[in-house]
ZADRENKOL-336328 format. One line per field, with one value per residue (C-alpha): residue in three letters; x, y, z. Coordinates in Angstrom, 3 decimals. Layout:
N
kelo = ALA_... $
c1 = X_... $
c2 = Y_... $
c3 = Z_... $
END
This chain:
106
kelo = UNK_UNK_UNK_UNK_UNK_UNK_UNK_UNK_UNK_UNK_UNK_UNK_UNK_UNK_UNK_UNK_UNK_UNK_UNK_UNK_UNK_UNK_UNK_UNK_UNK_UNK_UNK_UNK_UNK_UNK_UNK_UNK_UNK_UNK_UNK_UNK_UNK_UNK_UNK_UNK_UNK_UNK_UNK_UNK_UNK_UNK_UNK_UNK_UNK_UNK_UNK_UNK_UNK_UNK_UNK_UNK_UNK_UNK_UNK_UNK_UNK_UNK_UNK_UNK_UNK_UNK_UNK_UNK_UNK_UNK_UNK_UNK_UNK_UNK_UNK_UNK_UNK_UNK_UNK_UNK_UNK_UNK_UNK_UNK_UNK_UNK_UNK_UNK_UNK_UNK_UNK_UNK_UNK_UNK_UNK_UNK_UNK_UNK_UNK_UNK_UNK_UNK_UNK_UNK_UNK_UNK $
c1 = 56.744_58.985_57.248_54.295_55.250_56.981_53.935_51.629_54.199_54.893_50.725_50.641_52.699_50.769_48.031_49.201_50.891_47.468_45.513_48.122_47.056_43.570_43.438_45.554_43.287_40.052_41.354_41.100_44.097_43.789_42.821_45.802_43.940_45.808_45.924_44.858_48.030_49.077_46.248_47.133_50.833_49.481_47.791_50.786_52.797_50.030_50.148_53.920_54.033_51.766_54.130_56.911_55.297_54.766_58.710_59.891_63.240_63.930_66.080_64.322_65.312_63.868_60.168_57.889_57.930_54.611_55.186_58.423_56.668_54.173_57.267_58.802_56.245_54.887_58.321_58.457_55.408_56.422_59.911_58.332_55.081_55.620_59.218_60.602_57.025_56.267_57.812_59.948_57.528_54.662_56.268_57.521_53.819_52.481_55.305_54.654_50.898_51.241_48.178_50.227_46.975_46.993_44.805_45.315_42.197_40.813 $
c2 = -53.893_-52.351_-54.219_-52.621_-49.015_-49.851_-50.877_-48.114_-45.727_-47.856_-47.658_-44.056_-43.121_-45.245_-43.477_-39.904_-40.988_-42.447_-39.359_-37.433_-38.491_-38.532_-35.046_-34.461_-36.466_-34.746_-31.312_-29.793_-27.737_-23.910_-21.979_-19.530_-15.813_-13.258_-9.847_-7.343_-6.370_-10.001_-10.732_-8.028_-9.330_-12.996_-11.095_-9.330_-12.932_-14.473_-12.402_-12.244_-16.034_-15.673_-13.848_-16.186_-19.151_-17.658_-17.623_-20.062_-20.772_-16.758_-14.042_-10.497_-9.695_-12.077_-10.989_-8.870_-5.566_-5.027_-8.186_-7.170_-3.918_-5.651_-7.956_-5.124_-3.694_-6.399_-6.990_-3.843_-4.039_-6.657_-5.636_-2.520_-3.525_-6.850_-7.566_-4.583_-4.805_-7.883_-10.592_-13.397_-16.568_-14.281_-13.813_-17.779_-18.734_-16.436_-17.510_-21.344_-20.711_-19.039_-20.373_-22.754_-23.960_-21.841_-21.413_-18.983_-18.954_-16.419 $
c3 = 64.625_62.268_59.108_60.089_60.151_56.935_55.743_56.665_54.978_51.964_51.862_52.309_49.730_47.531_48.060_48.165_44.488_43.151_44.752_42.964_39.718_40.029_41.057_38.087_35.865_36.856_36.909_33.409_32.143_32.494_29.351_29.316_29.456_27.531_28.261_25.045_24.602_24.364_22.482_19.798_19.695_19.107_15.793_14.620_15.014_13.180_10.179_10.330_9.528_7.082_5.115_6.197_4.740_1.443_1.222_3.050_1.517_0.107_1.115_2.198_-1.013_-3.118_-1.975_-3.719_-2.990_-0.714_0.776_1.919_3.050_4.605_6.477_7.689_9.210_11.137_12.321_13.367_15.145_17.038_18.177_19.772_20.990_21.948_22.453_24.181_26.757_27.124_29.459_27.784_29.208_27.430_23.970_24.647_24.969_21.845_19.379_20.170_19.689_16.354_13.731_11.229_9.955_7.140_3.908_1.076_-0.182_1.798 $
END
């Protein structure tokens, strides 16, 4: 008798496991939505790193002048429009989804 029950709950948990991963299969990942204000912060990193990857191995002061004006401001941009608002999983999701597929040719 007790083989049996083991059974049935060996069995059930084999099935709750592999209904488990179906689900997980067939259910597509959610499309994070961003707010505008997290959209607009996801631009400002963007063009940050942009910058960044024209010097990648330089000091501050080793860039050209408008670059370095152009640095500063987008780093100020972000500090107080997107750091000091925003919620640390948010600014987490927007730095790790910065566009590093970048072409100068533009």
């Amino acid at each position: 008798m007790a083989s049996i029950i083991l059974l049935a709950i060996v069995v059930a948990v084999a099935v709750a496991l592999m209904g488990s991963v179906l689900m997980q299969s067939i259910t597509p990942i959610e499309t994070v939505i961003l707010s505008p204000l997290e959209k607009k912060c996801q631009e400002i990193a963007n063009e940050g790193y942009k910058i960044h990857t024209l010097y990648p191995n330089s000091n501050p002061d080793e860039l050209l002048d408008d670059d370095m004006k152009r640095l500063l401001y987008f780093d100020d941009l972000w500090m107080k429009e997107c750091v000091s608002v925003l919620s640390s999983e948010s600014i987490f999701y927007i730095v790790n989804n910065v566009e590093r597929d970048i072409s100068y040719g533009e």
